[in-house]
C-alpha positions as CSV (number, residue, x, y, z in Angstrom):
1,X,155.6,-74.0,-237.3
2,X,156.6,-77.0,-235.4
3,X,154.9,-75.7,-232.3
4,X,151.4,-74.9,-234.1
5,X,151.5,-78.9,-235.3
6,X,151.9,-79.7,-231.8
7,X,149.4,-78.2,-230.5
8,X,146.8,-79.2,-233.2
9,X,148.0,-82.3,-232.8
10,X,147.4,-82.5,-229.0
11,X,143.6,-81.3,-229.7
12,X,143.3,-84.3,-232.4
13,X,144.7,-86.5,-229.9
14,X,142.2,-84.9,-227.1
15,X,139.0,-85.0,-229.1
16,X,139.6,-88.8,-230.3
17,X,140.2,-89.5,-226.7
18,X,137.2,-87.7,-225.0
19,X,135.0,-89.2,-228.4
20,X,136.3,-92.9,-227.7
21,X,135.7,-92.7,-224.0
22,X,132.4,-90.8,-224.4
23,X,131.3,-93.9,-227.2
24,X,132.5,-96.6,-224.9
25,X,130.5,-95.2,-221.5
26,X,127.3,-94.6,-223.9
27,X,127.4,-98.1,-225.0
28,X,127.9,-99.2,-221.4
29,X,124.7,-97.6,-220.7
30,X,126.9,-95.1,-218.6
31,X,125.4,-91.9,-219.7
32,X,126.5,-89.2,-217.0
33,X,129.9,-90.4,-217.5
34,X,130.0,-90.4,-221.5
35,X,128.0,-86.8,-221.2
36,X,130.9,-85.7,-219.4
37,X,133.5,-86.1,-221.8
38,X,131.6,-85.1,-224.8
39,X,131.2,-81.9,-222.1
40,X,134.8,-81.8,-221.9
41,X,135.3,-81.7,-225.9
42,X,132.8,-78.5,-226.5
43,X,134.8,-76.4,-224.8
44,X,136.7,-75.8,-227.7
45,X,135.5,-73.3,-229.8
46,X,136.1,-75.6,-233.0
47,X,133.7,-78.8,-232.1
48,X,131.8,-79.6,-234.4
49,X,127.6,-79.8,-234.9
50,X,127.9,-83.5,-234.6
51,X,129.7,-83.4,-231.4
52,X,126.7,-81.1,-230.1
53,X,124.1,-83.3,-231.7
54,X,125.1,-86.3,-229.5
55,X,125.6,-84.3,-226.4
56,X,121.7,-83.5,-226.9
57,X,120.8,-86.8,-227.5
58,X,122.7,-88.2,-224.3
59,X,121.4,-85.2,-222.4
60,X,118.0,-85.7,-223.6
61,X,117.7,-89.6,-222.9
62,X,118.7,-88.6,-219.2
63,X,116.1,-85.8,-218.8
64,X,117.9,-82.8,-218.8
65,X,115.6,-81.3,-221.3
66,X,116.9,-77.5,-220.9
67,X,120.6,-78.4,-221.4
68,X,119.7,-81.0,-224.2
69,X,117.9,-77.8,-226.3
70,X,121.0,-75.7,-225.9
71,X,122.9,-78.7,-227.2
72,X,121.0,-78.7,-230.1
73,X,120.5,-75.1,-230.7
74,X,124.3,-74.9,-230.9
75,X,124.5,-78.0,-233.3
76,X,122.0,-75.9,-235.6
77,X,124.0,-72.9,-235.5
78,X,126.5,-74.8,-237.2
79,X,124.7,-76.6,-239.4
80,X,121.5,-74.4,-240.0
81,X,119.2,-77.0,-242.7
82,X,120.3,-80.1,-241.0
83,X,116.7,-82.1,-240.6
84,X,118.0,-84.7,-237.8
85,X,119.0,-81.9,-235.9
86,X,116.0,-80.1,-236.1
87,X,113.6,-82.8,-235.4
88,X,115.8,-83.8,-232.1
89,X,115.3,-79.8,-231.4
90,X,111.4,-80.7,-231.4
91,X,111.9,-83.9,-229.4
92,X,113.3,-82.2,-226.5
93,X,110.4,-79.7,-227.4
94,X,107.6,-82.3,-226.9
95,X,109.2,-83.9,-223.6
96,X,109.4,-80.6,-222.0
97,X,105.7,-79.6,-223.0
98,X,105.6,-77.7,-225.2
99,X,103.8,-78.8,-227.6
100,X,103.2,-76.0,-230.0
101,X,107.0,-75.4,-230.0
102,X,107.5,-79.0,-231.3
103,X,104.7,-78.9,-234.0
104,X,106.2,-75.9,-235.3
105,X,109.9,-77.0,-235.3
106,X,108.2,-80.4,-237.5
107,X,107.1,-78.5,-239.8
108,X,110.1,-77.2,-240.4
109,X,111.8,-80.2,-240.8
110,X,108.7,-81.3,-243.1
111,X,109.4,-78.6,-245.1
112,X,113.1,-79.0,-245.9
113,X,112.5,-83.4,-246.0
114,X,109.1,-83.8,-246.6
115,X,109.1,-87.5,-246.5
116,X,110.8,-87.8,-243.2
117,X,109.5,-91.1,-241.9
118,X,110.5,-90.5,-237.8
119,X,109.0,-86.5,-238.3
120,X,105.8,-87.7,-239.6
121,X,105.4,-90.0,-236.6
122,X,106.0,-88.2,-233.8
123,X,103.9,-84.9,-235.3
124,X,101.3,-87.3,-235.9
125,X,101.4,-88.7,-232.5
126,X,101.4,-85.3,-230.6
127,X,98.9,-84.3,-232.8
128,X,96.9,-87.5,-231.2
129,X,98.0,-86.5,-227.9
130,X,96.1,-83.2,-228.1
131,X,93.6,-84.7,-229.2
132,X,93.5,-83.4,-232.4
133,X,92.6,-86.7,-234.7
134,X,91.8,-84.7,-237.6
135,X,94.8,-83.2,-237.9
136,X,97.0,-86.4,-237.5
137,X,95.4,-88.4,-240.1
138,X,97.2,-87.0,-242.9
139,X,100.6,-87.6,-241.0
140,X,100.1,-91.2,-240.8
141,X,98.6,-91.4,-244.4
142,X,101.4,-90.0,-245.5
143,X,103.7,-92.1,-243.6
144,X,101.7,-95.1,-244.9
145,X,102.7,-94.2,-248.0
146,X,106.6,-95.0,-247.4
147,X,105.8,-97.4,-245.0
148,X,102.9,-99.5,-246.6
149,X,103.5,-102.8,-244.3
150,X,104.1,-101.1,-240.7
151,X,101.1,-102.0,-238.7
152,X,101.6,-99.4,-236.0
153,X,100.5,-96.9,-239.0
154,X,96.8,-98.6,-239.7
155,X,96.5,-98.4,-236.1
156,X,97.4,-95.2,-235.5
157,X,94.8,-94.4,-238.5
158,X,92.4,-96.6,-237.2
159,X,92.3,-94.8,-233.1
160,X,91.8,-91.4,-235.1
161,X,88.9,-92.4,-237.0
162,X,87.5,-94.2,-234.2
163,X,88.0,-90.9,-232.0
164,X,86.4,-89.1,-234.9
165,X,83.7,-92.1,-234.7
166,X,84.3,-93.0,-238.3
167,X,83.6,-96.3,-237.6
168,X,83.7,-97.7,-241.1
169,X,87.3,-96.5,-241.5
170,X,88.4,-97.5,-238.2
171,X,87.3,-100.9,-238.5
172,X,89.3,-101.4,-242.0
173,X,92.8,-99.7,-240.5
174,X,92.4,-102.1,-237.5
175,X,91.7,-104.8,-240.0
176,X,94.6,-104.3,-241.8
177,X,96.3,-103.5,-239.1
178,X,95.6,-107.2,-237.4
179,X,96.6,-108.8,-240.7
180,X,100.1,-107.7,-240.4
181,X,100.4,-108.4,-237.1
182,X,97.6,-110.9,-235.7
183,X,99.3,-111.3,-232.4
184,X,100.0,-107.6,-231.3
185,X,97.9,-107.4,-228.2
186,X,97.2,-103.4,-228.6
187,X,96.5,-103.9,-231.9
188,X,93.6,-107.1,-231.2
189,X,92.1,-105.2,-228.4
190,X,91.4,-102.4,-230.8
191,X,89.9,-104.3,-233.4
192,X,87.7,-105.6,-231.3
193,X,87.2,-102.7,-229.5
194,X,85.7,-101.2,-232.9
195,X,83.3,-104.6,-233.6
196,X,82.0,-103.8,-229.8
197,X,81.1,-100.1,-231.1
198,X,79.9,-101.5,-234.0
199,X,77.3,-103.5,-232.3
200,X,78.9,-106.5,-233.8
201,X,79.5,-108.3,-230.3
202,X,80.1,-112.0,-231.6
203,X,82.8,-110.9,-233.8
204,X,84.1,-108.5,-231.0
205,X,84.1,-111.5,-228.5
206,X,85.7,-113.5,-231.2
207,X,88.7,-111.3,-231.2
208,X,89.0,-110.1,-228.1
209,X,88.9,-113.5,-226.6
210,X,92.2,-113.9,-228.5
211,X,93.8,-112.1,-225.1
212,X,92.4,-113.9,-222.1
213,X,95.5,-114.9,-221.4
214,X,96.7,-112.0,-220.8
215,X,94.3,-111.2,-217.7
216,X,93.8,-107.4,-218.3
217,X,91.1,-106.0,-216.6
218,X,89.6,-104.2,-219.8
219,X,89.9,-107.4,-221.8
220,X,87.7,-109.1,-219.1
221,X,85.6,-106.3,-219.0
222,X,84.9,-105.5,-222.6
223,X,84.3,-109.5,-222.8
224,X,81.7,-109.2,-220.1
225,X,80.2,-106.0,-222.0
226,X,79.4,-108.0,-225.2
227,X,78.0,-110.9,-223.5
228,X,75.7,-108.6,-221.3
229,X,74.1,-106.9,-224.4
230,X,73.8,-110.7,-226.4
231,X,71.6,-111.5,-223.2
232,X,74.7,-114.2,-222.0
233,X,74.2,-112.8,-218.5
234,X,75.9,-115.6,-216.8
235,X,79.3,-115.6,-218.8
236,X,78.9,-111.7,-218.5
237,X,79.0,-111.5,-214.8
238,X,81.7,-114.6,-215.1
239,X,83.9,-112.3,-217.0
240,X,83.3,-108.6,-215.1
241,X,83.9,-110.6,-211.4
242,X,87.5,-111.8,-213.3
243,X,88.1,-108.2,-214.3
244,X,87.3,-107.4,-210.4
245,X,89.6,-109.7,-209.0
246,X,92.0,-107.7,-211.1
247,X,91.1,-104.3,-210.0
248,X,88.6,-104.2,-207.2
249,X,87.7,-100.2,-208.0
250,X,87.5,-100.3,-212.1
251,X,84.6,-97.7,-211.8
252,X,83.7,-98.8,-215.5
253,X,84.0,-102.5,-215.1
254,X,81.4,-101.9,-211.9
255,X,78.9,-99.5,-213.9
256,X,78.8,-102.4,-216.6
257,X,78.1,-105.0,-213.9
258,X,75.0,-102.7,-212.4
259,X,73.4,-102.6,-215.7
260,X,73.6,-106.2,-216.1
261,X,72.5,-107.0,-212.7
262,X,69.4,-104.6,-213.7
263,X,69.0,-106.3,-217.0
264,X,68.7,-109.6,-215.1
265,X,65.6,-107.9,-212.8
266,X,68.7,-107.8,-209.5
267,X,68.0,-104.0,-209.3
268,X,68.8,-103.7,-205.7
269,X,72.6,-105.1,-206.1
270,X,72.3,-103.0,-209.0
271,X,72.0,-99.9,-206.7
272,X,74.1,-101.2,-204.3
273,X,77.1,-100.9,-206.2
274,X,75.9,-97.5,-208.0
275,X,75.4,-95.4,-204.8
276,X,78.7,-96.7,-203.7
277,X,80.3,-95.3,-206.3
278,X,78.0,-92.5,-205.6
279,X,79.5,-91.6,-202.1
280,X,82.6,-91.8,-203.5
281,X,82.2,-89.7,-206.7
282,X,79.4,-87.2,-206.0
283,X,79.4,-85.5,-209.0
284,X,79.6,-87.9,-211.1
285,X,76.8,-87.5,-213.9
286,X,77.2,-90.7,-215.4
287,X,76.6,-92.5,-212.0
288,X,73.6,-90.4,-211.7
289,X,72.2,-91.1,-215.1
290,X,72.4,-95.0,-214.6
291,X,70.8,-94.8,-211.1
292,X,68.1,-93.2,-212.4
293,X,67.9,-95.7,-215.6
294,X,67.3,-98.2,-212.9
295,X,65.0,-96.4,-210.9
296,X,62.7,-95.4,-213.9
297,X,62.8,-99.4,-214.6
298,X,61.4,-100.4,-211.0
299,X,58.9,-97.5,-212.4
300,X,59.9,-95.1,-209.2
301,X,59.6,-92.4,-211.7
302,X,59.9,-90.4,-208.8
303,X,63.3,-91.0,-207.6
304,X,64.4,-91.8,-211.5
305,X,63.1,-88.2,-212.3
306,X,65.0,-86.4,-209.2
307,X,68.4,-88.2,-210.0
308,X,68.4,-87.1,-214.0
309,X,67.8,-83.6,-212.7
310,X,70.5,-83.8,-210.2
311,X,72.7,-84.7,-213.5
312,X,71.2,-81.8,-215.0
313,X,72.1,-79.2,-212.4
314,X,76.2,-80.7,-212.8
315,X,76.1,-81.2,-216.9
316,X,72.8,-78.7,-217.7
317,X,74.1,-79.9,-221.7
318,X,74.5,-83.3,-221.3
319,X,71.7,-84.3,-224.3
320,X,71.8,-88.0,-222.6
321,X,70.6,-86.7,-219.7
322,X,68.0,-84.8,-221.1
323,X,66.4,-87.7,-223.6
324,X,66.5,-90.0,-220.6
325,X,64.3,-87.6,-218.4
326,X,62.2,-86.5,-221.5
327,X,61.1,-89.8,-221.8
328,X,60.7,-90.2,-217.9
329,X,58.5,-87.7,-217.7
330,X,56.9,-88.3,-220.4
331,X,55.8,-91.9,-218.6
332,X,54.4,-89.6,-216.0
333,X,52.5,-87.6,-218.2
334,X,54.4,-85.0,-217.8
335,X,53.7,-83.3,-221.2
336,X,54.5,-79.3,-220.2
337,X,58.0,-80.2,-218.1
338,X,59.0,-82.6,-221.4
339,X,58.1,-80.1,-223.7
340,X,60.7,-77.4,-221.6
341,X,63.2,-79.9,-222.2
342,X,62.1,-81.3,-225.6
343,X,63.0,-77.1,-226.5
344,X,66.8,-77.6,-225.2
345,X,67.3,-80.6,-226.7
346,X,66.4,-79.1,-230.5
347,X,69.0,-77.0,-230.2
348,X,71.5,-79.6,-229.7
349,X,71.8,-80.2,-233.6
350,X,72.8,-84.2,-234.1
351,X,69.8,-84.1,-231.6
352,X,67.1,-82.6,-232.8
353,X,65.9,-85.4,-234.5
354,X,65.0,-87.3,-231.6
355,X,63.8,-83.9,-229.8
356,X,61.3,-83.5,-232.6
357,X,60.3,-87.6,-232.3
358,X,59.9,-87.0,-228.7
359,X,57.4,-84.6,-228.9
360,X,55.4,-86.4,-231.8
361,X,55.2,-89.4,-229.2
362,X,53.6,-86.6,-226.6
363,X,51.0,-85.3,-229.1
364,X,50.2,-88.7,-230.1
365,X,49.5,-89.4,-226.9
366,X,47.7,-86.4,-226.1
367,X,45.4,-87.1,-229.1
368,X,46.6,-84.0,-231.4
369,X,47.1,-86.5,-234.7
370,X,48.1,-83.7,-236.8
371,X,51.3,-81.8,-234.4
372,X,52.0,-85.4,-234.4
373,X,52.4,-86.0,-237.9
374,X,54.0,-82.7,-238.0
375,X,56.6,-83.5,-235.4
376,X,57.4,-86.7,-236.9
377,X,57.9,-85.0,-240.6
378,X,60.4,-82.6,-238.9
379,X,62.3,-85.4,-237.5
380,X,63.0,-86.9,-240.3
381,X,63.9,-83.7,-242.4
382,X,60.8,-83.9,-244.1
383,X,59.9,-80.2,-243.3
């Protein structure tokens, strides 16, 4: 009897021992060293789930994915319904990839708490991640619920609906979003981000300006954006040469300055800087697209027309691509080859509106009054 107290005793005295040192190397920030006394503890058949549970956290925060899921697998079998544990399971899930393993193991958790505030987050943000917005909205609704004044939430809501170009809705969760927090720097840029999709440029230069300080090359850029389409073409090229100085090769930031150059009648810097990019990204459509914009406005239709088809042959569905050399060829008198494409285009359906305006503007032109009229009664839904 004596003996037995002993030795349960000496395994008392041995897990408070490897649990004090294991506590005081983890606060120390000395993580290999507190993993390996909490290793030393689960040897013993009788540790308990918690004992695992921290284990897999320590193991998870240094990157040992594989041994951080066994931790936690053996901290469920011990404690089967235990949500934390679960939701640390699909943690380690999500930082090893797999993804679909992590929204399932959620879901469980959901299931058994379904108001657990750190589940709903992270589900909501892989869910963001895979680019599935539709599907994260109602995580971060219902995490808006129990958290109605966290600000990371309405933003959250407010990059889904903007990725599902619900613009209306994005622009009131950034909104409220900015309220909460009117100095949050990812927060401002989206809100003004949204104004600049929007159209509304003066607010979104209102806004945005908030962060010059902070001399990011997209602030710099999307200021030089607004100015360009209010016609401010000197504080636009002010603002996309700062963005430059920033990052010389911002492919977007130099496509923006192009198009303003053109707007301003420069075409040949304009082209300059597009068939640079050109020789370095030759298959890139949207390079070709905007070359050819230009080209169609120094009315070389013949050189516009070439570069939209080259576009063509890389993205044969890109519906940009094929309004832009509909309306190109349709300068040239073209009427059979822009009817050809004027026939791919209708089939694009949030299209086929302007494939069915198109070809009104070619009959009209032709003379043919009535397939006009006809054209223009299908494009607006009248038919």
């Amino acid at each position: 009897m004596f003996k037995s107290i002993i030795k349960l005793l000496k395994k008392k005295l041995f897990s408070l021992y490897c649990l004090t040192f294991s506590t005081l190397y983890r606060i120390g920030g000395n993580y290999h060293k507190a993993i390996f006394y909490l290793d030393k503890l689960t040897r013993n058949d009788e540790v308990s789930s918690v004992v695992w549970w921290k284990l897999g956290n320590l193991l998870g925060i240094e990157g040992h994915w594989a041994e951080a899921k066994k931790a936690f697998l053996q901290a469920l079998r011990r404690n089967k319904r235990n949500p934390q544990y679960l939701y640390c399971l699909g943690k380690i899930e999500e930082n090893s990839g797999n993804a679909k393993g992590a929204i399932s193991i959620y879901d469980q958790v959901l299931r058994h708490q379904e108001n657990s505030g750190p589940t709903l987050l992270a589900k909501g943000n892989l869910l963001m991640k895979k680019g599935n917005f539709g599907e994260a909205v109602p995580c971060f609704y219902k995490l808006m619920q129990l958290e109605p004044h966290n600000p990371e939430i309405y933003n959250n809501i407010g990059l889904c609906q903007l990725q599902l170009n619900q613009l209306e809705l994005a622009e009131s969760f950034f909104e409220k979003a900015f309220i909460l927090k009117p100095k949050d720097a990812v927060i401002v840029y989206n809100y003004g981000m949204v104004m600049l999709k929007k159209g509304y440029y003066e607010k979104a230069i209102e806004v945005i300006s908030k962060l010059i300080v902070e001399d990011r090359v997209e602030i710099f850029s999307s200021l030089g954006y607004c100015y360009s389409f209010l016609g401010k073409y000197a504080e636009s090229l002010t603002f996309y040469k700062k963005a430059l100085q920033i990052a010389p090769h911002y492919q977007e930031n130099l496509i923006n300055l192009a198009c303003t150059y053109a707007k301003m009648g420069e075409n040949g810097k304009a082209l300059e800087i597009l068939k640079k990019l050109l020789r370095v990204n030759p298959y890139d459509v949207n390079l070709l697209n905007n070359i050819a914009w230009i080209y169609e406005n120094l009315k070389n239709y013949g050189e516009a027309e070439q570069n939209y088809y080259r576009g063509l042959a890389l993205a044969p569905q890109d519906p940009h691509l094929m309004y832009n050399l509909i309306c190109c060829l349709h300068k040239q008198n073209k009427h059979c080859e822009a009817m050809e494409m004027i026939a791919l285009l209708k089939k694009i359906p949030e299209w086929s509106s302007m494939a069915w305006s198109s070809l009104a503007h070619i009959y009209e032109k032709m003379g043919e009054k009535n397939l006009a009229v006809d054209c223009y009664n299908k494009a607006l839904g009248l038919n």
